[in-house]
C-alpha positions as CSV (number, residue, x, y, z in Angstrom):
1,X,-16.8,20.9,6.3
2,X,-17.8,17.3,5.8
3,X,-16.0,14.6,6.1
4,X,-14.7,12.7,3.0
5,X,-15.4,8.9,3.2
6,X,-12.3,6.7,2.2
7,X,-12.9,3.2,1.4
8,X,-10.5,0.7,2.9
9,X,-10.3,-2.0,0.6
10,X,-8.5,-5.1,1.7
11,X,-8.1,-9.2,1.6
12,X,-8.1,-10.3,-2.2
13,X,-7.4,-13.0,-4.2
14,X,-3.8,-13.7,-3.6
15,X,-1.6,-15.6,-0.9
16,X,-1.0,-12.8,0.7
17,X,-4.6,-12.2,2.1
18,X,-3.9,-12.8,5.7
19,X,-0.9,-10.2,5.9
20,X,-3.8,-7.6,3.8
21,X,-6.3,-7.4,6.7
22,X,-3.7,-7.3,9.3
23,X,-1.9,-4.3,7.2
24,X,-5.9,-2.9,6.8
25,X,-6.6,-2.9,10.5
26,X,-2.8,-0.9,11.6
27,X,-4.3,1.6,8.9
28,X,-7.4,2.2,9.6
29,X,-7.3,2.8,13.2
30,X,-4.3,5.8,11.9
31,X,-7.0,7.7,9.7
32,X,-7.7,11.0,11.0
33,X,-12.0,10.5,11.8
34,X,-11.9,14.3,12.1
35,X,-11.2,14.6,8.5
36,X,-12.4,11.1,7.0
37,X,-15.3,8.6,7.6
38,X,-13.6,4.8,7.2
39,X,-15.6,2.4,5.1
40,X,-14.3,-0.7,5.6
41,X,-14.7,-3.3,2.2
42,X,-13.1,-6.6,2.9
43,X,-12.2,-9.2,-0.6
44,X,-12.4,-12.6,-0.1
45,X,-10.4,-15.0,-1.6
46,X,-13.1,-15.9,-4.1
47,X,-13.1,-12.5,-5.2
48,X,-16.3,-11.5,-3.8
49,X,-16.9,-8.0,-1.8
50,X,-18.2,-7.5,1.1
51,X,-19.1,-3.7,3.3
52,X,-20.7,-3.4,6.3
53,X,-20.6,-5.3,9.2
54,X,-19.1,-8.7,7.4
55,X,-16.0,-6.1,6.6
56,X,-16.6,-4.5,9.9
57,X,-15.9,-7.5,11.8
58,X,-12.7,-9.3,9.8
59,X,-11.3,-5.7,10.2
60,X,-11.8,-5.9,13.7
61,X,-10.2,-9.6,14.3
62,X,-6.6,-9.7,15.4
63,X,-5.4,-12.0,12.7
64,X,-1.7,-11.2,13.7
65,X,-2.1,-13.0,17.2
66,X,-3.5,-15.9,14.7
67,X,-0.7,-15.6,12.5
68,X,2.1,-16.0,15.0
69,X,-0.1,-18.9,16.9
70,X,1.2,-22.5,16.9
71,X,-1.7,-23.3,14.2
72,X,-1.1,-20.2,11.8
73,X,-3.9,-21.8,9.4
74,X,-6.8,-20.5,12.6
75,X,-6.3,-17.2,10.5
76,X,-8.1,-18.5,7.4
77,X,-10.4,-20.5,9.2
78,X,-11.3,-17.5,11.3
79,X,-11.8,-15.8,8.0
80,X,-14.3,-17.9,6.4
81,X,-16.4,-18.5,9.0
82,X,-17.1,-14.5,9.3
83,X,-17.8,-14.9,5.9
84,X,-20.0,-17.7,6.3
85,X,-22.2,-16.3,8.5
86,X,-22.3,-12.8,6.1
87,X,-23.0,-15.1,3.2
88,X,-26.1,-13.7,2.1
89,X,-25.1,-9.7,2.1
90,X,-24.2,-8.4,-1.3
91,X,-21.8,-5.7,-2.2
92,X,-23.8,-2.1,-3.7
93,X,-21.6,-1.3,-6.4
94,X,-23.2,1.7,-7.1
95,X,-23.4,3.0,-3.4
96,X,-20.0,2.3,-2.8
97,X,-19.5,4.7,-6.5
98,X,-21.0,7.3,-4.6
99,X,-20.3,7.2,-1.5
100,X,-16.7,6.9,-1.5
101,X,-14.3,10.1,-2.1
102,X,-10.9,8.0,-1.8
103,X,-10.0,4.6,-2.1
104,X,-7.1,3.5,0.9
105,X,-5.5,0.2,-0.8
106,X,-4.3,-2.4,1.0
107,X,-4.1,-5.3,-1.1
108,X,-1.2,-6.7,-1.7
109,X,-0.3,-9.5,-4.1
110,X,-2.3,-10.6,-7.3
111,X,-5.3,-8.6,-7.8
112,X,-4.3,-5.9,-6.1
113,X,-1.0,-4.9,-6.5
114,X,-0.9,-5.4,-10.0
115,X,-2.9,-3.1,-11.6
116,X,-6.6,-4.5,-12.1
117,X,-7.7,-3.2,-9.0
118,X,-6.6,0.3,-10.0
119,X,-7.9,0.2,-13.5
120,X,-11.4,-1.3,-11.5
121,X,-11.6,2.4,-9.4
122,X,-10.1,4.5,-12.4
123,X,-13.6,2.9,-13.7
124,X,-15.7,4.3,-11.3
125,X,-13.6,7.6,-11.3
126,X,-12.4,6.9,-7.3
127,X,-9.3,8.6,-6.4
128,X,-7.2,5.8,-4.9
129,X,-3.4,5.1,-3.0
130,X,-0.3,4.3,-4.4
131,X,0.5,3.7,-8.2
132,X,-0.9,4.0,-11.2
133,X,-2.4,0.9,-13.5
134,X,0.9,0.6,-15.7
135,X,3.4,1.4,-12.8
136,X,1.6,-1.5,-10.5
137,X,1.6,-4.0,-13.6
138,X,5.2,-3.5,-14.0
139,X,6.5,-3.4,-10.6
140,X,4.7,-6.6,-9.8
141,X,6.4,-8.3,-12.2
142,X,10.3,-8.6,-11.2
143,X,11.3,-9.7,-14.8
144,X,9.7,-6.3,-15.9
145,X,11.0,-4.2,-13.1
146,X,14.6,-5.4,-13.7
147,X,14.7,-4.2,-17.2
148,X,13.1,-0.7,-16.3
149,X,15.6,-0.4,-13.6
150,X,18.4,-1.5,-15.8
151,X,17.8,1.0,-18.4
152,X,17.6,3.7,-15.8
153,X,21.0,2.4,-14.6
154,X,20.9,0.7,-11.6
155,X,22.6,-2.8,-11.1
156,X,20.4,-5.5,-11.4
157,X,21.6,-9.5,-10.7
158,X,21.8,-11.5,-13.1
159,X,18.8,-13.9,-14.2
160,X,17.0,-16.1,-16.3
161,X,13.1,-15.8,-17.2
162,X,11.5,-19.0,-17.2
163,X,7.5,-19.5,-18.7
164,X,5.7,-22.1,-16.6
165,X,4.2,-23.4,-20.5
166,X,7.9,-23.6,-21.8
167,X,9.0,-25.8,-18.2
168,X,6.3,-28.3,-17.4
169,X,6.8,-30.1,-20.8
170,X,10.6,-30.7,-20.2
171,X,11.6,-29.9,-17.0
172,X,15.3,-31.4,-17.8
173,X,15.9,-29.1,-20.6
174,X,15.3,-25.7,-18.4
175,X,17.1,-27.5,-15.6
176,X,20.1,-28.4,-17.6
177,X,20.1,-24.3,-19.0
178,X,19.9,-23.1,-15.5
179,X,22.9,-25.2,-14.5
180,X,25.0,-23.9,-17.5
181,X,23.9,-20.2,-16.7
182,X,24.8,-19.9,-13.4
183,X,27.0,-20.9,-10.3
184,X,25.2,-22.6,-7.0
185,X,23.5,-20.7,-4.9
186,X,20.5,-19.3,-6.7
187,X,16.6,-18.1,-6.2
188,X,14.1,-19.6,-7.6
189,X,11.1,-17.0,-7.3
190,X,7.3,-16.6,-8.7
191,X,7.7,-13.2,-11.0
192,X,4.6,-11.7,-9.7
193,X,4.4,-12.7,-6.0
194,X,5.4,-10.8,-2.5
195,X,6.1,-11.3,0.7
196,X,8.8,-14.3,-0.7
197,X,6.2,-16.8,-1.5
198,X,7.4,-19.1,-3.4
199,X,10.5,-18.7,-3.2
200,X,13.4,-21.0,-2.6
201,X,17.2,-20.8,-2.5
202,X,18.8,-23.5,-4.0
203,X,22.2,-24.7,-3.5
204,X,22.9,-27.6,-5.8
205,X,21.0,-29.4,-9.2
206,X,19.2,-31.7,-6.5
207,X,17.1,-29.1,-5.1
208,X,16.2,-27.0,-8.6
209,X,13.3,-29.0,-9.9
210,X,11.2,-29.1,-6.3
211,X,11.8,-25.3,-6.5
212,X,11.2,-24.9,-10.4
213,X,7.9,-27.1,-9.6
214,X,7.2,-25.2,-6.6
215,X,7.3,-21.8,-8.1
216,X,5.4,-22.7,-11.9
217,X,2.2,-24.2,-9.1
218,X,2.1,-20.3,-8.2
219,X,2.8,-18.3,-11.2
220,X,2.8,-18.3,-14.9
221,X,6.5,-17.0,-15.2
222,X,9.2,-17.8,-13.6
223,X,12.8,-15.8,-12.2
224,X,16.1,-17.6,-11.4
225,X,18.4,-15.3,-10.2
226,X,22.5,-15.4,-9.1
227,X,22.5,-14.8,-5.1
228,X,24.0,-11.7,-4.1
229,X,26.1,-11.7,-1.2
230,X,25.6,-9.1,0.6
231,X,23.5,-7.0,3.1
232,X,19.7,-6.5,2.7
233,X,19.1,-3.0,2.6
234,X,15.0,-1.1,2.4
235,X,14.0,2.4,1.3
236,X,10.8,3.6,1.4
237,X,9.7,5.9,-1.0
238,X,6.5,8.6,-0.7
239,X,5.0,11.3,-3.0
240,X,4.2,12.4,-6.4
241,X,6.2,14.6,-8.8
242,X,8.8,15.3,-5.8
243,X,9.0,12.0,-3.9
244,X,10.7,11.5,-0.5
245,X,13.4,8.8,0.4
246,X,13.5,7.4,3.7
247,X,16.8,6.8,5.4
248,X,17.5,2.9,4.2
249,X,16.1,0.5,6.4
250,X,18.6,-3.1,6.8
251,X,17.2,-6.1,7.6
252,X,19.1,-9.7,9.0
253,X,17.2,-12.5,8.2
254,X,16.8,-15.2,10.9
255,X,17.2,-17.5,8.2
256,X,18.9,-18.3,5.2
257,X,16.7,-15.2,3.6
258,X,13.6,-12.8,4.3
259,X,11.2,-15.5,4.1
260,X,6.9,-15.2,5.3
261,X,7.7,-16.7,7.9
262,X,10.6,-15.0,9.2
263,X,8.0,-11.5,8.1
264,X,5.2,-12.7,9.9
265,X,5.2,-15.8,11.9
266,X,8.4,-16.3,13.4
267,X,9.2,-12.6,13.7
268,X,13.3,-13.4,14.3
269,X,14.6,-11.2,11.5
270,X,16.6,-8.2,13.2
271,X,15.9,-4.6,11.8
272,X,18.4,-1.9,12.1
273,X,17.2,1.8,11.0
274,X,19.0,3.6,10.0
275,X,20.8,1.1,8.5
276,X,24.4,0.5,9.0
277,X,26.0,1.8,5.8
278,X,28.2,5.2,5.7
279,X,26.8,9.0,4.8
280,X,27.8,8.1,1.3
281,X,26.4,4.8,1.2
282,X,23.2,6.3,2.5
283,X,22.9,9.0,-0.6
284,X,23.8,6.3,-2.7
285,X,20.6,3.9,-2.1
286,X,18.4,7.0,-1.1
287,X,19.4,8.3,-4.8
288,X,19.3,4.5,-6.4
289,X,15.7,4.3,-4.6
290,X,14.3,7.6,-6.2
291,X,15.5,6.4,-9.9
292,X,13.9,3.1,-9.5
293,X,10.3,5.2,-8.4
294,X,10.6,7.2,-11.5
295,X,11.6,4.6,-13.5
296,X,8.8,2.8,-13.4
297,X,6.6,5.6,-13.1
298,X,5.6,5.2,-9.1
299,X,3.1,7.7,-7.6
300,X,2.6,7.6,-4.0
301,X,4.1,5.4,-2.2
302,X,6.5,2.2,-2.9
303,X,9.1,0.5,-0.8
304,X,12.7,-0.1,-3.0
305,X,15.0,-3.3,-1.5
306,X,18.3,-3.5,-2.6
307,X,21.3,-5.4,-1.7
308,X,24.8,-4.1,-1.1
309,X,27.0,-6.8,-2.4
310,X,30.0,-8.0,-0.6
311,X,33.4,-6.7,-2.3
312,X,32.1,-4.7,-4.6
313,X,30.0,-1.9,-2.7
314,X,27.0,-2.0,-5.6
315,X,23.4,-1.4,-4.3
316,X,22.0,-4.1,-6.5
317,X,18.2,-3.5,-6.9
318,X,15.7,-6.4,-5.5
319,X,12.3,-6.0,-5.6
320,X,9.8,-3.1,-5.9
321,X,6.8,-3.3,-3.4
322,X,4.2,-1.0,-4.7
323,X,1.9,-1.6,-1.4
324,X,4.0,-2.5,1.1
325,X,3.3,-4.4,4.4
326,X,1.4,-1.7,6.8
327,X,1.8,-4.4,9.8
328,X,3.2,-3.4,13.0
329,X,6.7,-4.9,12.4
330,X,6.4,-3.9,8.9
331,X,9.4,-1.8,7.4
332,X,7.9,1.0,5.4
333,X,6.0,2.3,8.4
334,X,8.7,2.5,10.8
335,X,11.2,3.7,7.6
336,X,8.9,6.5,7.3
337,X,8.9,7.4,11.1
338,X,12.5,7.3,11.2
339,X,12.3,10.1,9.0
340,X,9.9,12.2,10.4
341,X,6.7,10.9,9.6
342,X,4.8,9.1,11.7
343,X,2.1,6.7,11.0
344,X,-0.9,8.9,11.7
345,X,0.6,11.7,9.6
346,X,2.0,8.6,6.7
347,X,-1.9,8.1,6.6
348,X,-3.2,10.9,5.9
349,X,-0.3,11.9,3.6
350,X,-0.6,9.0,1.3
351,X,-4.8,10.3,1.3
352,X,-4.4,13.5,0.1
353,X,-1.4,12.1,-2.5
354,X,-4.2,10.0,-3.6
355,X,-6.7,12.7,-4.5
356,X,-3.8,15.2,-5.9
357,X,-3.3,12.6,-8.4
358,X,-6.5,12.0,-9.2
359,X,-6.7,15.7,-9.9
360,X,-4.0,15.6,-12.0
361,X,-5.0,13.2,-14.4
362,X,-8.7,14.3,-14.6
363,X,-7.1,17.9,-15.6
């Protein structure tokens, strides 16, 4: 039998592009070449696609090493020359339409884990991972996710949504709501951002409009949310109509929260898997984790962070991560191995999940 050709689609538009190719590279040396061709197809920051040996070549570049070097910005230089010196290729469109039985998505952030990237392959009728169109527009934006979770039950903290359009004109007046709303500390985050950029913890009224400026630079809406003390705690989620749970993950920050740096630079976070939580803790988030996925209408694969607050023994939901890190200190890899499935196998898994659902809804 032939082998299907999967399309591993990386980089993008967002601030998380760096952290995209070095997920793209862990995945695509796991696909099974007995089974699948890989087709590598690299986004640039401008938004402009590139296959062959341009992609070939930033796929190949250890951008980690880069990353974790003492002049982290070599990775982005290292990325546009490539490109540079590809600049005249262009992108077949209508090759890459028919050539390519399954779309492998690695793009985190903006423009890729929000939706318009899977409405783009729905176009061209490519089967693709992860979530669907709505589920990855909702999910991406915590405000959104917080009220699908709520309704489904699970705790959420409590917050304030902010519009850049409604702050930048009187920065005093959101300021001044904020400090009647809540006690000190609280997060200041971008709705629709990962990997914790852009976010800040702020501990008095001194230190809220840097991080209200901060965060409205990198996103139309903003969140401000109480800080929950308590213990970060991960779940990795995979399937369809009869998802799978992970045992919980727990991660210590080496700093004052799970930062990018402290993901991908300083690597000084401690992981712990399982995590360190009872048998009935354990149900508890592996149970709070499912709801959330079907909540929000989650196909594939997403990774679910909670925290267990101090005193009262809630899971309180965090964030949703629709296409989680796929690094090699990233959680929802090593979740999933802890539980019996190990990265070669996750692969090709989250492959054929792709084209089951494609069946589905062409049926």
């Amino acid at each position: 039998m032939s082998r299907r050709t999967v399309a591993v689609i990386f980089g993008g538009k967002s601030t998380e592009h760096e952290i995209s190719v070095i997920s793209a590279r862990a995945v695509a040396a796991q696909i099974d070449t007995r089974e699948f061709s890989v087709r590598p197809v690299y986004i640039d920051r401008n938004g402009r696609w590139y296959g062959g040996a341009c992609a070939e070549e930033i796929l190949g570049t250890d951008l980690a090493a880069l990353l974790r070097s003492s002049e982290p910005e070599a990775a982005s230089s290292r990325l546009e020359s490539i490109t540079n010196s590809h600049g005249s290729e262009l992108f077949d469109f209508s090759d890459f339409q028919q050539r390519t039985d399954v779309a492998f998505l690695v793009l985190h952030g903006s423009f890729g884990e929000d939706g318009r990237i899977q409405g783009c392959l729905e176009t061209f009728g490519i089967p693709y991972t992860g979530c669907g169109v709505a589920a990855s527009a909702i999910a991406m934006d915590k405000a959104f996710t917080k009220l699908c979770a709520s309704a489904a039950g699970i705790a959420v903290a409590d917050g304030l949504n902010i519009l850049s359009s409604d702050y930048l004109p009187d920065p005093g007046k959101t300021c001044r709501e904020v400090e009647a709303k809540f006690q000190w500390p609280v997060f200041v985050k971008p709705a629709s951002l990962g990997s914790s950029v852009g976010i800040t913890k702020v501990h008095n009224a001194g230190e809220l409009q840097p991080a209200l400026d901060k965060a409205c630079q990198l996103d139309t809406k903003v969140l401000v949310e109480a800080a929950i003390s308590g213990r970060e705690i991960e779940v990795a989620v995979l399937g369809n109509d009869d998802p799978l749970a992970s045992v919980p993950g727990e991660i210590v920050p080496g700093s004052e929260f799970y930062d990018f740096e402290d993901k991908y630079i300083r690597n000084s976070a401690k992981l712990f898997i399982p995590a360190r939580i009872s048998e009935e803790e354990t149900a508890a988030v592996r149970s709070a984790a499912l709801a959330v996925f079907k909540a929000l209408g989650c196909r594939g694969l997403s990774r679910i962070d909670f925290f267990l607050e101090n005193g009262t023994g809630r899971f309180i939901l965090n964030e949703v991560n629709t296409i989680p890190g796929f690094t090699d200190i990233s959680m929802y890899p090593m979740l999933m191995a802890a539980t019996g499935i190990e990265f070669p196998e996750l692969v090709k898994k989250l492959l054929h999940f792709a084209m089951e659902s494609a069946a589905a809804t062409d049926n």
